[in-house]
C-alpha positions as CSV (number, residue, x, y, z in Angstrom):
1,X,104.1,84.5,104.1
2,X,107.4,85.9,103.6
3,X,106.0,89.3,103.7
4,X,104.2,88.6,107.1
5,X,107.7,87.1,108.6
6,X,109.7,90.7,107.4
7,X,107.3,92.7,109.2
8,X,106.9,90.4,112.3
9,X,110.8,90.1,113.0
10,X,111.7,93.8,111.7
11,X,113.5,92.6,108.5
12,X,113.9,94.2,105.4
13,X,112.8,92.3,102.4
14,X,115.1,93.5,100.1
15,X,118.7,93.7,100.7
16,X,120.2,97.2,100.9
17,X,122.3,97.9,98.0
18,X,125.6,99.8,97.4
19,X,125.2,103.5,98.1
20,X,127.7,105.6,96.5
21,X,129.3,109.2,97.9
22,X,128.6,111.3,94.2
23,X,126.5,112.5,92.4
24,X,124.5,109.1,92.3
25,X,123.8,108.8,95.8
26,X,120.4,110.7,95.7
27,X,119.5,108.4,92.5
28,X,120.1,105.4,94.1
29,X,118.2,106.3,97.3
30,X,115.3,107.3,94.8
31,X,115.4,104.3,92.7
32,X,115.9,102.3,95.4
33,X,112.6,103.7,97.4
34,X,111.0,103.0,94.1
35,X,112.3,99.7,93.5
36,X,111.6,98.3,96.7
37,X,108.1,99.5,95.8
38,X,107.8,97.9,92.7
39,X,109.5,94.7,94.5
40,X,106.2,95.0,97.2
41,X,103.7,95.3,94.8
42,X,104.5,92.7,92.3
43,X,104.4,90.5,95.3
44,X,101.1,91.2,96.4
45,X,99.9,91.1,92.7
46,X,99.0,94.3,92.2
47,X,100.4,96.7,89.4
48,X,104.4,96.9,89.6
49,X,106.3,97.6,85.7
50,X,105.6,101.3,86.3
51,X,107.5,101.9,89.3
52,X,110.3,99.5,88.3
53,X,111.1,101.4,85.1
54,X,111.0,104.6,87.0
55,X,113.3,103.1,89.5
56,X,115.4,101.7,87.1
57,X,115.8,105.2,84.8
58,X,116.6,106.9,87.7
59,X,119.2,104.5,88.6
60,X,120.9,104.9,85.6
61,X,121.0,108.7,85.1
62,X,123.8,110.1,83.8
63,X,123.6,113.6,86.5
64,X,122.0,113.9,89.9
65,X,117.9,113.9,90.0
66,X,118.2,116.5,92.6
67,X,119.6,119.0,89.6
68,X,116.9,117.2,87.1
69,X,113.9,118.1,89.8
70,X,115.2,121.8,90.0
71,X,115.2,122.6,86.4
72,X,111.6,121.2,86.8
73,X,112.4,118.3,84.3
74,X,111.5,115.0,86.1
75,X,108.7,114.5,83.2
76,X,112.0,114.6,81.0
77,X,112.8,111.0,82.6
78,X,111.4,107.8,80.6
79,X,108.9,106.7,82.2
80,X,108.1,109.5,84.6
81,X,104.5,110.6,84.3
82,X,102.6,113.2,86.5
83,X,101.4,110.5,89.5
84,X,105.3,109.7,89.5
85,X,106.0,113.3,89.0
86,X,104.5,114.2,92.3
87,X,105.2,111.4,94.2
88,X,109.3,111.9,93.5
89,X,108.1,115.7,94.8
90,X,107.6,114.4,97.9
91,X,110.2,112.1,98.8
């Protein structure tokens, strides 16, 4: 139901979260993406712990994923397998 009243009235059902101006920006937009993901699916009951971990991992690197995904290292991240891989390609 709460799902249906989001999309009906335009609202976002997650709030948008601090987005910092370093390094971590791209991280957070990434983890964020995959969070709100994870957030979706969980409440439709469908498969969600995946997603969250990634998002989460990502979240709390240390350096930018940008610089991770050009060293062609995303498999490096816990977590990250080569579905996730790909679909952080094409974000």
């Amino acid at each position: 139901k709460m799902l249906e009243l989001c999309e009906r009235y335009e609202l976002a059902f997650r709030i948008k979260r601090y987005i910092p101006e370093d390094f971590r920006k791209q991280n957070y937009l990434v983890a964020q993406k995959l969070l709100d993901e994870s957030y979706l699916s969980q409440m439709l009951g469908r498969p969600w712990t995946k997603t969250f971990w990634v998002g989460q991992n990502i979240n709390n690197l240390g350096e930018s994923i940008e610089d991770i995904a050009r060293r062609d290292e995303l498999k490096r991240i816990r977590n990250v397998d080569p579905s996730i891989e790909e679909y952080l390609l094409n974000l």
